[in-house]
Backbone as CSV, one residue per row, in Angstrom:
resi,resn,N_x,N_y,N_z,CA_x,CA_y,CA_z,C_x,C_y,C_z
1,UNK,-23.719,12.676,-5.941,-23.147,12.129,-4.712,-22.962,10.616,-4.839
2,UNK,-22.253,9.924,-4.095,-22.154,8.714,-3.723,-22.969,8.254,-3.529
3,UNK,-24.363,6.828,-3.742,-25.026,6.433,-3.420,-24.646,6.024,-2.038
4,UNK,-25.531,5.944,-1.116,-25.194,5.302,0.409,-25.415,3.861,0.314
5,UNK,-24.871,3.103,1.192,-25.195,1.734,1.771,-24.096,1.225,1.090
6,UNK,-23.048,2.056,0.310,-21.675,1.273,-0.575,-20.486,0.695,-0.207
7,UNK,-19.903,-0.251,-0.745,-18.497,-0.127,-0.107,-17.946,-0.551,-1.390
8,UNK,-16.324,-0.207,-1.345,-14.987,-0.070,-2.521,-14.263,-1.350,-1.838
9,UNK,-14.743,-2.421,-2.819,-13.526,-3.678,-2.407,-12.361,-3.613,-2.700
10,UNK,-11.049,-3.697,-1.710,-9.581,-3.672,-2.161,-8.955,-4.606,-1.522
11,UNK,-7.781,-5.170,-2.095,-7.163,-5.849,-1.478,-5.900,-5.659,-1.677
12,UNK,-5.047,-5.608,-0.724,-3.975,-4.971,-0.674,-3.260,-6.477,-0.426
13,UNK,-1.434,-5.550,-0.402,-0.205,-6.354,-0.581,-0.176,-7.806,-1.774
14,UNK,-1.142,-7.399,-2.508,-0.708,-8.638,-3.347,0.684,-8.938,-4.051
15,UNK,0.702,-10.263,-4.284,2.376,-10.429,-4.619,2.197,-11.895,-4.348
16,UNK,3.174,-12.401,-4.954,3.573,-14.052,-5.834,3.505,-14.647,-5.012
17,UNK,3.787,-14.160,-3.438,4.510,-15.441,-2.251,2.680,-15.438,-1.455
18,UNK,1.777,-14.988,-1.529,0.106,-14.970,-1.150,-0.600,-15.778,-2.305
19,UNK,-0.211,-16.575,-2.857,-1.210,-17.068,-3.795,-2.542,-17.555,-3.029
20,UNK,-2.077,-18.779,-2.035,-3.285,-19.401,-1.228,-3.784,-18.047,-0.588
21,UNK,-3.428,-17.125,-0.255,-3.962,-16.042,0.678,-4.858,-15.130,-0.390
22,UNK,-4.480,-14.923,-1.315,-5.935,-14.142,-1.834,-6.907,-15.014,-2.220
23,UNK,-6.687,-16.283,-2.764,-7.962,-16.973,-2.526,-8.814,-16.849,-1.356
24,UNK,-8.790,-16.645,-0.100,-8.977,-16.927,0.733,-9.954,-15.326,0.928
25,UNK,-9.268,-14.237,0.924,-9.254,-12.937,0.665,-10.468,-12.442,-0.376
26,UNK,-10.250,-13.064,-1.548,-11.089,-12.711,-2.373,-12.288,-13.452,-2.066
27,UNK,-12.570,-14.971,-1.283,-13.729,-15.261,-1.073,-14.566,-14.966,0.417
28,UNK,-13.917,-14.100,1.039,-14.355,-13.466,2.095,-15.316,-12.341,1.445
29,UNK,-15.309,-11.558,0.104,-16.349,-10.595,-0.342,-17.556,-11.307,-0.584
30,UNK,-18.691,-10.672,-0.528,-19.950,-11.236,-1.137,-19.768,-11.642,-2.808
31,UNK,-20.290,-12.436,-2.895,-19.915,-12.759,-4.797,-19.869,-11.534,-5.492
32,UNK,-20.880,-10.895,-5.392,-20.924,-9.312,-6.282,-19.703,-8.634,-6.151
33,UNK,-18.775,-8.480,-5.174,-18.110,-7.757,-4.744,-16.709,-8.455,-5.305
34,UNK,-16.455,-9.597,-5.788,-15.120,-9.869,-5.619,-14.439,-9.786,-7.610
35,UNK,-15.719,-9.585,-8.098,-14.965,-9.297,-9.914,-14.298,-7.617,-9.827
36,UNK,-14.643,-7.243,-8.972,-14.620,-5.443,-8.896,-13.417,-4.809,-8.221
37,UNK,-13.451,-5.901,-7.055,-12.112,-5.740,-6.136,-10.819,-5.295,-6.686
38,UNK,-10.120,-4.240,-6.132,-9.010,-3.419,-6.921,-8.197,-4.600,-6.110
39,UNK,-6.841,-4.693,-6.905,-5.768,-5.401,-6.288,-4.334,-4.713,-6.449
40,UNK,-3.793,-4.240,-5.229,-2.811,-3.255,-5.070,-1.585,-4.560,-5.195
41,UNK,-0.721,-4.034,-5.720,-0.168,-5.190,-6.166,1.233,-4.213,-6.016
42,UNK,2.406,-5.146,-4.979,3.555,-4.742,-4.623,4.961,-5.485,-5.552
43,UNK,5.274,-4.717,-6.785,6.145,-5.235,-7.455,7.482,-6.117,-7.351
44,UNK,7.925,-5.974,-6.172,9.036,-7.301,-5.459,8.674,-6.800,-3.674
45,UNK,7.955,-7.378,-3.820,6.946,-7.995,-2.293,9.268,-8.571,-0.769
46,UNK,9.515,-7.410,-0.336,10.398,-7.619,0.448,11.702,-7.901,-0.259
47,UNK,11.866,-7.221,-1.511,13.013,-7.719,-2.188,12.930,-9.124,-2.653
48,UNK,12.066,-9.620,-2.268,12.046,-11.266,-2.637,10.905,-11.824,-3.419
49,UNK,10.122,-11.510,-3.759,8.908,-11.858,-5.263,9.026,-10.710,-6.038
50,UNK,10.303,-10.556,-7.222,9.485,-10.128,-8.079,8.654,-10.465,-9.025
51,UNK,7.381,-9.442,-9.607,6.817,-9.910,-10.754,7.202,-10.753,-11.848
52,UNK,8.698,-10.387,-12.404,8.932,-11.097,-13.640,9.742,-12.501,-13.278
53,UNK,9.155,-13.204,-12.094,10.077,-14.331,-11.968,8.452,-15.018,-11.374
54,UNK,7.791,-14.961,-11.758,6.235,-15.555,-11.106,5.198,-15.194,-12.412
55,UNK,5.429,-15.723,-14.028,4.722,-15.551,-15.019,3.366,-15.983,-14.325
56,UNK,3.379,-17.297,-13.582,2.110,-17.473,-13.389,0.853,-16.676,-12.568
57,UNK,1.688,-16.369,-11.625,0.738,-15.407,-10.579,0.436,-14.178,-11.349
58,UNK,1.623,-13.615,-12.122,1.255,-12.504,-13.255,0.265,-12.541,-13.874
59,UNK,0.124,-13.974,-14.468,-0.990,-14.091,-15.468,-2.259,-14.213,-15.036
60,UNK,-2.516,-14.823,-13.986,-3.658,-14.807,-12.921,-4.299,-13.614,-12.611
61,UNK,-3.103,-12.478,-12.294,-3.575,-10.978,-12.141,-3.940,-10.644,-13.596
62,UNK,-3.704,-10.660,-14.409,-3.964,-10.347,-15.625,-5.394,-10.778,-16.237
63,UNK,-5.642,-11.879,-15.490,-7.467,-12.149,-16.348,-8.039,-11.868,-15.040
64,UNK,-7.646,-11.194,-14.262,-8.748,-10.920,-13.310,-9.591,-9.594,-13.461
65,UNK,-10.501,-9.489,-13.177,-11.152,-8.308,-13.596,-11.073,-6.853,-13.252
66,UNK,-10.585,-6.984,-12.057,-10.290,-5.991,-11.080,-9.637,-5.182,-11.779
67,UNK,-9.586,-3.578,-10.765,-8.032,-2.655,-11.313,-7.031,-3.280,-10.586
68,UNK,-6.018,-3.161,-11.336,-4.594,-2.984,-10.740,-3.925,-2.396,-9.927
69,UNK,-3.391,-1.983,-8.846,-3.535,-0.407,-8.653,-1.032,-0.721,-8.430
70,UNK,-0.842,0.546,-8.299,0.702,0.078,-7.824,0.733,0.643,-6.247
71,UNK,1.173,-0.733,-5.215,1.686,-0.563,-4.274,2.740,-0.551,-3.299
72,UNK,3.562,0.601,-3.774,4.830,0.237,-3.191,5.536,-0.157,-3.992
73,UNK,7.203,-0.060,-3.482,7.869,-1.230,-4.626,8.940,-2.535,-3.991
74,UNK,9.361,-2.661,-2.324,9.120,-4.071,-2.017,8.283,-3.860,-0.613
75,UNK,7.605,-2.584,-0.493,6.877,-2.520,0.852,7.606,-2.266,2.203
76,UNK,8.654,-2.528,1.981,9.677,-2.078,3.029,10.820,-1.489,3.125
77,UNK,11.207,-0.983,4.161,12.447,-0.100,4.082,13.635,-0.768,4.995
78,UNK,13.226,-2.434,5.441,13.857,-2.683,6.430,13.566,-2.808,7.758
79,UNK,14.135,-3.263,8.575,13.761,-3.292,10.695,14.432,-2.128,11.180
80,UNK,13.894,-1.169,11.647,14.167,-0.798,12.765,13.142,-0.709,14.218
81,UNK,14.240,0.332,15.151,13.591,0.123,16.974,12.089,0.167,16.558
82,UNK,11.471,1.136,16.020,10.129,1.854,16.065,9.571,1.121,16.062
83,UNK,9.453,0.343,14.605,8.478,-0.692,14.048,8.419,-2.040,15.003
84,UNK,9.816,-2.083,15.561,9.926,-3.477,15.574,8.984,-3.195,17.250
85,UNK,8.923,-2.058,17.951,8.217,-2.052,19.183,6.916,-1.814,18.924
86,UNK,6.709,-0.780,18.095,5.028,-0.462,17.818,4.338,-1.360,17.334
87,UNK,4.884,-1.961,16.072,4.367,-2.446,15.484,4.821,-3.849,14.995
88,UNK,5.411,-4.339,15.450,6.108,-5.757,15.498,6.632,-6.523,13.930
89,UNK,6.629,-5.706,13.337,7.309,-5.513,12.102,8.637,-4.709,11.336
90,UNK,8.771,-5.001,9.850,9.588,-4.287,9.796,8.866,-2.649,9.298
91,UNK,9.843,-1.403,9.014,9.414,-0.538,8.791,8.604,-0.224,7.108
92,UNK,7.358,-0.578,7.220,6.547,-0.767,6.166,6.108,1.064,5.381
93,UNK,6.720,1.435,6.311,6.007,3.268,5.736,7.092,3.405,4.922
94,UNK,7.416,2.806,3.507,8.404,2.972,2.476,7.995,4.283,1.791
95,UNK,7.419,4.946,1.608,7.029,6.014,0.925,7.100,7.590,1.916
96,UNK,7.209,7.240,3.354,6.698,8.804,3.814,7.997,9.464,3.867
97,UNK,9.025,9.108,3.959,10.389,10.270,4.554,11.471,10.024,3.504
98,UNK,11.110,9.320,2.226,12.444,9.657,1.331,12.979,10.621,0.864
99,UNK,13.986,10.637,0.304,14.321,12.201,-0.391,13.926,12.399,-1.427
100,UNK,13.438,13.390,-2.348,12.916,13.181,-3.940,13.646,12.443,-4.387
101,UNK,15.090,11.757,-4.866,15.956,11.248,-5.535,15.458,10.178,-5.614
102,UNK,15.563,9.601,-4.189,15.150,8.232,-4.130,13.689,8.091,-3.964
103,UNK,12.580,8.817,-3.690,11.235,8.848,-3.791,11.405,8.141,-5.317
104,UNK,11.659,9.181,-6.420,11.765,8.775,-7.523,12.370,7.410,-8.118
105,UNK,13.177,7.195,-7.517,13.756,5.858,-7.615,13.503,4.643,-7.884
106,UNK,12.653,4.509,-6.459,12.025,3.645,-6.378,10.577,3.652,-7.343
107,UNK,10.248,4.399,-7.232,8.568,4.362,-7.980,9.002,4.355,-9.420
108,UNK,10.208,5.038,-9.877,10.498,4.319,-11.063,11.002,3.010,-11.602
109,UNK,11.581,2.357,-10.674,11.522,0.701,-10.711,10.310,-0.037,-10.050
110,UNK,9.717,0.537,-9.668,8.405,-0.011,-9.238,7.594,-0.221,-10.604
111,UNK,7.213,0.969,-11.035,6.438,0.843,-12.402,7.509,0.689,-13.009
112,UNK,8.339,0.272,-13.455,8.611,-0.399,-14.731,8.624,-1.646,-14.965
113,UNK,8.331,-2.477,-13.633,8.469,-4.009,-13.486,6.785,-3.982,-13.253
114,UNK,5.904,-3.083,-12.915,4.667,-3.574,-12.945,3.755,-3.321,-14.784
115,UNK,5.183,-2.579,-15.061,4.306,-2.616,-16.656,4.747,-3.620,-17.584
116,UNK,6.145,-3.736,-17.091,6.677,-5.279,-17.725,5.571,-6.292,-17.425
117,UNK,5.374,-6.453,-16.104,5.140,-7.667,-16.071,3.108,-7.746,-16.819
118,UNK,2.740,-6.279,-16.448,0.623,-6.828,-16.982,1.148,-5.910,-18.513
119,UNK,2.019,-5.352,-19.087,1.643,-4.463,-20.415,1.285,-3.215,-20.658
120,UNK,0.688,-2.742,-19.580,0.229,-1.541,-19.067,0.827,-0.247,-18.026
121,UNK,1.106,0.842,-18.011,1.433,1.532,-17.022,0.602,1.635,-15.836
122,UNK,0.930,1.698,-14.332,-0.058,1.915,-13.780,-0.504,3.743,-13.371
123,UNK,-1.591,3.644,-13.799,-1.943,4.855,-13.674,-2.107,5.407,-11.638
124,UNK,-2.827,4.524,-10.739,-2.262,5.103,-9.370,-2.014,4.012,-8.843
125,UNK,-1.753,4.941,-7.827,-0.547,4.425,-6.440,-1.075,4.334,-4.994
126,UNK,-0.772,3.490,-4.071,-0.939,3.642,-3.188,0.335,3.313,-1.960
127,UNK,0.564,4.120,-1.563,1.984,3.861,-0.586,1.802,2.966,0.354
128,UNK,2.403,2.108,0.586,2.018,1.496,1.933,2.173,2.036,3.437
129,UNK,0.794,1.497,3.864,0.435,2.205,5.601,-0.390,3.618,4.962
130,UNK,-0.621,3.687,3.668,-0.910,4.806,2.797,-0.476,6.286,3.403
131,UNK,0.524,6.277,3.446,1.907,6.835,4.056,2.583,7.550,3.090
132,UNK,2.785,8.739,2.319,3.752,9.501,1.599,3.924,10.716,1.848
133,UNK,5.222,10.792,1.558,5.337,12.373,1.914,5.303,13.525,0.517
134,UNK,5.887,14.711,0.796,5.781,15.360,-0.670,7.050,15.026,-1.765
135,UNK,7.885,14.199,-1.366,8.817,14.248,-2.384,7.779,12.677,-3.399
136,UNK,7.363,11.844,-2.542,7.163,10.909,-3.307,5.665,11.464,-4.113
137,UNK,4.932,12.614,-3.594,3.754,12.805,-4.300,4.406,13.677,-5.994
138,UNK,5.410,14.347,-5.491,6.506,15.032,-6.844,6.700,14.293,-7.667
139,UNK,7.031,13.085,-7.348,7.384,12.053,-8.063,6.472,11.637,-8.831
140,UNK,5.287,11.144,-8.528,3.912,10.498,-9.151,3.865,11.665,-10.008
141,UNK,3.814,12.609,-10.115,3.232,13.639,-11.039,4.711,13.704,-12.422
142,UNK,6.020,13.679,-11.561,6.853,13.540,-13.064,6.613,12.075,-13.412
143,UNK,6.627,11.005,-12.895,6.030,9.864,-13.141,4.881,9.315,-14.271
144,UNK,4.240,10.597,-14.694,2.805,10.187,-15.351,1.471,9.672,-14.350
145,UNK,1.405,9.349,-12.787,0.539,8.839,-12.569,-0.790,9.470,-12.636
146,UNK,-1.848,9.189,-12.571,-2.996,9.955,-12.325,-3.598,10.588,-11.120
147,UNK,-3.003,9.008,-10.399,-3.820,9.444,-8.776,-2.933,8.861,-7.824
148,UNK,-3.260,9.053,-6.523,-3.011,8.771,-5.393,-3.844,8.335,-4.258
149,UNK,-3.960,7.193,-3.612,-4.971,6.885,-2.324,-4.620,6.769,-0.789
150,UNK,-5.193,7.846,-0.120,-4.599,7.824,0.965,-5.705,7.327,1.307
151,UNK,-5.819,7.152,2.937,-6.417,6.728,4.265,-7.998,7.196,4.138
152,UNK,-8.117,8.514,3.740,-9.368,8.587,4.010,-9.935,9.385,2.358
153,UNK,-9.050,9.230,1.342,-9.902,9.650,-0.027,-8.617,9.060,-1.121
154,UNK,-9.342,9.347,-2.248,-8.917,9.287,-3.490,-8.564,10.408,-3.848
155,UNK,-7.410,10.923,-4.380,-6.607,11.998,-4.700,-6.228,12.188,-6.384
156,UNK,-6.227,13.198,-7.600,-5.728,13.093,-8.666,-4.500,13.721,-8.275
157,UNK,-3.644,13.826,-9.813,-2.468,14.499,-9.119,-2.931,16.196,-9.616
158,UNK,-4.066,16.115,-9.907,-4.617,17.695,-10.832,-5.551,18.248,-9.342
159,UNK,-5.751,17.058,-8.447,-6.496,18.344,-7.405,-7.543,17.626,-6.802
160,UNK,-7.918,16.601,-7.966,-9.285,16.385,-7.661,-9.581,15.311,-6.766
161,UNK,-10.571,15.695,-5.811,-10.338,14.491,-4.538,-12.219,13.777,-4.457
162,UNK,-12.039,12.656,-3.799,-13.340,11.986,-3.303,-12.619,11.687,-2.385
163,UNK,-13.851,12.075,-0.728,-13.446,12.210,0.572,-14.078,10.475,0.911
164,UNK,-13.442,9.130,0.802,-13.987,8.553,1.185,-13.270,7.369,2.073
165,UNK,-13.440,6.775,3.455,-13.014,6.312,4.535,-12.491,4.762,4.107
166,UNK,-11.207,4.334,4.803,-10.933,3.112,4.831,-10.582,2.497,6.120
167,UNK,-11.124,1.001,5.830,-11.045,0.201,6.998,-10.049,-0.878,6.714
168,UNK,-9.301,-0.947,8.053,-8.443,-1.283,7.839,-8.192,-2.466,9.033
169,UNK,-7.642,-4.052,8.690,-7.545,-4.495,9.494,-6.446,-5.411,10.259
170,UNK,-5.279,-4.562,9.087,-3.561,-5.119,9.124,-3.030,-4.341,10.646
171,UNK,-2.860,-4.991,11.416,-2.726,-4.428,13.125,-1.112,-4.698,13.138
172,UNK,-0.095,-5.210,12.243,0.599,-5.532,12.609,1.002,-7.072,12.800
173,UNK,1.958,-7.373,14.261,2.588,-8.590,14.871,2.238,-8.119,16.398
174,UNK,1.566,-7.544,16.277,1.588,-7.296,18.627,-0.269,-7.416,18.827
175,UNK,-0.180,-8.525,19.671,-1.474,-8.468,20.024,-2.754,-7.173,21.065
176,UNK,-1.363,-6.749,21.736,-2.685,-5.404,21.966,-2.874,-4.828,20.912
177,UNK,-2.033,-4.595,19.773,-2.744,-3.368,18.683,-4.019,-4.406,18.063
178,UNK,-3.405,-5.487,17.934,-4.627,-6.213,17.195,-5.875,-5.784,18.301
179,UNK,-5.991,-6.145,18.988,-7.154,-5.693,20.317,-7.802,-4.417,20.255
180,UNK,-6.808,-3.646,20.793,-7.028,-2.029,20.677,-8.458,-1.763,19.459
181,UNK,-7.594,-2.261,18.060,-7.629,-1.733,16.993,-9.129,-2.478,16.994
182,UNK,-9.331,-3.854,17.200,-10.693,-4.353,17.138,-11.541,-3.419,17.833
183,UNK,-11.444,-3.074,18.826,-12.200,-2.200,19.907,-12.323,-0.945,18.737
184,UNK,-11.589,-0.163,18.483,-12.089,0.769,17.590,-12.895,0.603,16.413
185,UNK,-12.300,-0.173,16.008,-13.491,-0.329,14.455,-15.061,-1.027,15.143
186,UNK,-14.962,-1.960,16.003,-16.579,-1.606,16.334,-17.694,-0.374,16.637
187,UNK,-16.644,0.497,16.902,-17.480,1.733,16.953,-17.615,2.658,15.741
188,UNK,-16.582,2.410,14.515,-16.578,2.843,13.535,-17.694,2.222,12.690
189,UNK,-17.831,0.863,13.267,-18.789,0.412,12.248,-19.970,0.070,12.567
190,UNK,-20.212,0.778,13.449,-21.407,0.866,14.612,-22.188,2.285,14.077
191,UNK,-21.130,3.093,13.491,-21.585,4.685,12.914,-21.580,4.888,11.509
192,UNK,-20.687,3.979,10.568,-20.978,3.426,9.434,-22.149,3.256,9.067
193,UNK,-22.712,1.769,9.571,-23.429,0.845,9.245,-24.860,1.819,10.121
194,UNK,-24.895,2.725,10.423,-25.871,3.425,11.093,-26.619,4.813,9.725
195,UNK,-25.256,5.243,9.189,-25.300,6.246,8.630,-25.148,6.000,7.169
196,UNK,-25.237,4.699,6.948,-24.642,4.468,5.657,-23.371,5.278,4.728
197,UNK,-22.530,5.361,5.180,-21.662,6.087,5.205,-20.540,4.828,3.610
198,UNK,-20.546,5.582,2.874,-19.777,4.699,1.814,-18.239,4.392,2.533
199,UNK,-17.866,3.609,2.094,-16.625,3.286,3.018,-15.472,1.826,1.525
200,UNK,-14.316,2.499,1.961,-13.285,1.190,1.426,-13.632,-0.413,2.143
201,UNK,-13.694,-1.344,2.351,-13.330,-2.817,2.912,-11.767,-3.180,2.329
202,UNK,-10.705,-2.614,3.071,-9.497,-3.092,2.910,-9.144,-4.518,3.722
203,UNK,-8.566,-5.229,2.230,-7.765,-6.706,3.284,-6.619,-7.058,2.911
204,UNK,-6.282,-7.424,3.647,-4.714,-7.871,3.408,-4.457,-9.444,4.303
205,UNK,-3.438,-9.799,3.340,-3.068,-11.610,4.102,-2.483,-11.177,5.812
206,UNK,-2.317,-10.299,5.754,-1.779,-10.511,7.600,-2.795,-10.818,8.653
207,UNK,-4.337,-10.582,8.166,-5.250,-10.414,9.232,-5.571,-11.841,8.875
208,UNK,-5.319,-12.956,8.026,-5.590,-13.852,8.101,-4.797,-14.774,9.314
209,UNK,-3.871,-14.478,9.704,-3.393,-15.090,10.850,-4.009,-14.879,12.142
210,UNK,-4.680,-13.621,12.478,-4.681,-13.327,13.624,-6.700,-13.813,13.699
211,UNK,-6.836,-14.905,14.171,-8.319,-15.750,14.341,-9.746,-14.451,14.804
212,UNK,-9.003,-13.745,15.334,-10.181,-12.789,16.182,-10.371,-11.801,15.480
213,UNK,-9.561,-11.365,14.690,-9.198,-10.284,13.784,-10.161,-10.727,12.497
214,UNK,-9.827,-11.625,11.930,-10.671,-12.482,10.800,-11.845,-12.681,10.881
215,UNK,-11.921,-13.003,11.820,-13.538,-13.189,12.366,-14.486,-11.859,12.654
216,UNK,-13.937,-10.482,13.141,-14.589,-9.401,12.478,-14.682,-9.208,11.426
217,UNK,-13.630,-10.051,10.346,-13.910,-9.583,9.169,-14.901,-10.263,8.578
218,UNK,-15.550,-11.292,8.949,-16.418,-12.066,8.109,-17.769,-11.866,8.663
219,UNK,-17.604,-11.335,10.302,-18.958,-10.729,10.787,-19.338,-9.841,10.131
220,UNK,-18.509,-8.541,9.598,-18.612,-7.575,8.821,-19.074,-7.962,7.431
221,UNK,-18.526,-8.662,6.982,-19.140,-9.056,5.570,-20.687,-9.621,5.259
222,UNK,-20.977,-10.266,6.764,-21.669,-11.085,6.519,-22.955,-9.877,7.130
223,UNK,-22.908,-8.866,8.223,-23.739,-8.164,8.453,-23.982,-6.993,7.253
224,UNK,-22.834,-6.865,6.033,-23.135,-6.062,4.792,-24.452,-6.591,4.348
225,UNK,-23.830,-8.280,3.902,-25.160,-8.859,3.002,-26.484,-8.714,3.749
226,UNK,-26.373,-9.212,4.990,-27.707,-9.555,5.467,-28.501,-7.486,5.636
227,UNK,-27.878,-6.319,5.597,-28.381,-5.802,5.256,-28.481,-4.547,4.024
228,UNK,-27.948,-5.379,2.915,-28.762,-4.922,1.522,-27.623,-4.160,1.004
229,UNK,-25.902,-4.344,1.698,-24.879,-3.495,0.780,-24.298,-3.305,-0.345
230,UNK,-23.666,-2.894,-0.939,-23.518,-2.868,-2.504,-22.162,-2.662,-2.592
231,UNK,-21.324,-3.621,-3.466,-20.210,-2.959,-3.733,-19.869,-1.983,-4.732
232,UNK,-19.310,-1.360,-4.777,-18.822,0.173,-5.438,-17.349,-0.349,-6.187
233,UNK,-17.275,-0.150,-7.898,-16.758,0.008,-8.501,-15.599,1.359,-8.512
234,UNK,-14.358,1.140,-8.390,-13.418,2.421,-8.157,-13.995,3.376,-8.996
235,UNK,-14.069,3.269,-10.236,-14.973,4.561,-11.059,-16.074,4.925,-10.714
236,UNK,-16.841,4.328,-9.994,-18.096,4.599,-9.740,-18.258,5.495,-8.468
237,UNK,-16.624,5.772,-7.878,-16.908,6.836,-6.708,-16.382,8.182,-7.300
238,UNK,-16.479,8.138,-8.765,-16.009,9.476,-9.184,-17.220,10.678,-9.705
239,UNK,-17.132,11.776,-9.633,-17.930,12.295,-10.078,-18.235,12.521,-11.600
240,UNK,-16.976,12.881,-12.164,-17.242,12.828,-13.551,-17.493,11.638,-14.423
């Protein structure tokens, strides 16, 4: 089993135009926690950073210790009504409703600019809003990938799953969801932090804007250390 009292450091949306923001990101983990931290890394971040035009930020990802993971391939699909009311953004669920053609499409220019740019293929994926449907999971498997990470586990593409929870604290651009969403995770982590319940710590540069939002996040970090948490290595939530 999973040892209890764990958590899986990740940090999501990385990409060329966040440099100051994962600094910031990565020193919000307890020291232990931030050589381990997976970094989901979005190969042209809005059509507008790709990897192979930012050697430097490339290379930065490259001596870092972390996994790699592939997220997305520019994270968006564009504005429309939905997003722009729910969620005060553009439509970030790039992965759930494509057609296989273009499922494939994209994830094949996705990884080929994320292997250009570190040398390596990436073995998984994570969709953004961790959001896919079945044409894009078809895809990962003619693709070569290994795995897949949704919302609440780690997925192979052979079957094999670890059931384990992520927190999440990207609310968007609308301040009730930011609210709402605070109100919920105190009770999530009220039953967490009760049950020792292993859990993801997902971050991303958007929650750095929003002051109240941030500030759970560092209460959270800071109530890990003060009682005795451990960060968890992505391999280390596997069984075999």
């Amino acid at each position: 089993m999973i040892p209890p009292r764990h958590f899986v450091p990740e940090i999501h949306d990385v990409h060329p135009g966040m440099e100051r923001e994962l600094d910031l990101l990565l020193n919000a983990f307890p020291e232990a926690a931030r050589p381990m931290a997976m970094m989901l890394v979005v190969p042209d971040w809005s059509g507008s950073f790709p990897l192979d035009r930012h050697p430097g930020f490339v290379r930065r990802l490259k001596e870092f210790p972390g996994r790699k993971v592939l997220h997305g391939y520019t994270h968006t699909l564009g504005r429309n009504l939905f997003n722009t009311l729910f969620y005060g953004t553009e439509n970030h669920s790039e992965f759930a409703s494509l057609s296989p053609a273009v499922a494939k499409e994209r994830l094949a220019r996705s990884k080929a600019l994320f292997t250009e740019a570190f040398g390596e293929e990436p073995s998984w994926f994570c969709a953004p809003r961790w959001e896919q449907n079945a044409a894009a999971r078809e895809a990962l498997g003619e693709l070569g990938f290994e795995g897949f990470m949704l919302s609440g586990r780690y997925e192979t593409l052979s079957g094999q799953k670890v059931e384990i929870p992520a927190v999440c604290f990207d609310d968007g651009d609308l301040g009730w969801r930011h609210a709402v969403n605070r109100a919920i995770r105190r009770g999530q982590f009220r039953r967490w932090l009760a049950d020792g319940t292993t859990f993801r710590l997902t971050l991303h540069p958007a929650e750095l804007s929003v002051p109240e939002t941030w500030r759970q996040v560092t209460d959270l970090m800071k109530t890990l250390q003060d009682e005795g948490w451990q960060p968890l290595e992505f391999s280390e939530t596997w069984f075999s």
